[in-house]
MIFI-125961 format. One line per 8 residues: number of its first residue (from 1); their letters; for each residue y, x, z of N, C-alpha, C. Coordinates in steps of 0.1 Angstrom, whole numbers, always signed. Example, Ala and Ser with C-alpha at 12.3 -4.5 7.8 and 13.67 -1.06 7.14 Angstrom:
2
1> AS> -57:+132:+78:-45:+123:+78:-33:+132:+78 | -22:+128:+71:-11:+137:+71:+0:+129:+79
//
This chain:
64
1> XXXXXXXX> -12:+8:+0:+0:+0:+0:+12:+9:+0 | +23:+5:-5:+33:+14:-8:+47:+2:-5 | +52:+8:+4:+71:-5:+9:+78:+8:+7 | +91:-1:-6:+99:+9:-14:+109:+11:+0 | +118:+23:-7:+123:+29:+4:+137:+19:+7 | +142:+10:+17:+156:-2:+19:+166:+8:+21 | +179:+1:+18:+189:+9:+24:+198:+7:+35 | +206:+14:+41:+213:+13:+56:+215:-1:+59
9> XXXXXXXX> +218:-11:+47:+221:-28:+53:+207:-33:+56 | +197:-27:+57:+185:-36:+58:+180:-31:+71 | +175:-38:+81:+170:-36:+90:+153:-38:+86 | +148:-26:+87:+132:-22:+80:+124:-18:+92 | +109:-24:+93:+101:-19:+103:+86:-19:+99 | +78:-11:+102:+67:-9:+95:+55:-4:+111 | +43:-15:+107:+31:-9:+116:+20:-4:+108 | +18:+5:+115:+11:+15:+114:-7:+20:+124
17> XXXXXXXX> -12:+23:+119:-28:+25:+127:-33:+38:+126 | -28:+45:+134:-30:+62:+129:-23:+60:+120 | -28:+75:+106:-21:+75:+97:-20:+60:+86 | -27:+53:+88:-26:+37:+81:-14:+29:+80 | -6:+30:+72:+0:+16:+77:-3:+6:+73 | -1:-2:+80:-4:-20:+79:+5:-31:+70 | +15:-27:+77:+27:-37:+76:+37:-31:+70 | +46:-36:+66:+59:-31:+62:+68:-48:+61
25> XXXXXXXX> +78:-45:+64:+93:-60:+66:+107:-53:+65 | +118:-61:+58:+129:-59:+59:+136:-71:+56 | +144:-69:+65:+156:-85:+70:+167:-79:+66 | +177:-82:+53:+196:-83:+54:+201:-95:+60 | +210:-86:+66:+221:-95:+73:+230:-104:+67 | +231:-115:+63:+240:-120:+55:+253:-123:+63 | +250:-127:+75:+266:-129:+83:+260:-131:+95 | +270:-134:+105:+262:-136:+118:+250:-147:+122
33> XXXXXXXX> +249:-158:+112:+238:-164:+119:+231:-166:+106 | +229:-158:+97:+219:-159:+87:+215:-147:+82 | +202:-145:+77:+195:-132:+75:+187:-134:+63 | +180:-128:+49:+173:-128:+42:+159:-118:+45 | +147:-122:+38:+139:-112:+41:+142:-107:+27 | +137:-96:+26:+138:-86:+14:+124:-79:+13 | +116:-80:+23:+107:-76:+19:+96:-77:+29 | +85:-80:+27:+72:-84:+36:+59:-81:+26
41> XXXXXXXX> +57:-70:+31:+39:-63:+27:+31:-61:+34 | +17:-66:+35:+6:-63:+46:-9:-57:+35 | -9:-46:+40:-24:-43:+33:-31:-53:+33 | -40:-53:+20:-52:-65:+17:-57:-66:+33 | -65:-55:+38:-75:-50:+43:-69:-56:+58 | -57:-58:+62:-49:-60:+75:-47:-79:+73 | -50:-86:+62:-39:-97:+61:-53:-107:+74 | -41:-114:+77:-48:-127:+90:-54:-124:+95
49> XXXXXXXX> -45:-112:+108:-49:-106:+116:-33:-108:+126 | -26:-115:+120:-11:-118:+130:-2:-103:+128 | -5:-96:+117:+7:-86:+119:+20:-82:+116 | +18:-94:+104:+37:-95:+97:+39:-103:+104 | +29:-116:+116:+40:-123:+119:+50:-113:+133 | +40:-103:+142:+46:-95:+144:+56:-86:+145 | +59:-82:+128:+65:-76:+122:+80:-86:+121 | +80:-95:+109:+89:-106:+112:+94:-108:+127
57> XXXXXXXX> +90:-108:+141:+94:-115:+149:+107:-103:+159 | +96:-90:+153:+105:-78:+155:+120:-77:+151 | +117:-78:+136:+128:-75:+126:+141:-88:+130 | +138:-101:+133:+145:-112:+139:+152:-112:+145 | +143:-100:+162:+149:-100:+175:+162:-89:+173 | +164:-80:+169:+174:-71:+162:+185:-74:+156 | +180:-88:+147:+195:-96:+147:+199:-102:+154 | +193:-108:+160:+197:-121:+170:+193:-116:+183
//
């Protein structure tokens, strides 16, 4: 799995298993109470196992 590289507006967080990663997410800020996702990837091999929602719940709490 490969999550392209975001830039400084995007708040980006990625899990990982050892060297594995899992997950990858990134949330822009559109203004104070709205956010876009830009990006949500989970390895085949990881999916419904609850890790983007994880991921997502991370990337949320940072804005809000």
């Amino acid at each position: 799995m490969h999550c392209s590289q975001v830039g400084d507006e995007l708040e980006n967080s990625q899990a990982w298993e050892g060297s594995e990663l899992l997950k990858c997410g990134a949330l822009k800020q559109l203004d104070s109470k709205s956010g876009e996702v830009k990006l949500m990837r989970t390895a085949k091999v990881h999916r419904r196992k609850g890790v983007a929602s994880k991921i997502f719940e991370h990337i949320i709490k940072i804005f809000y």
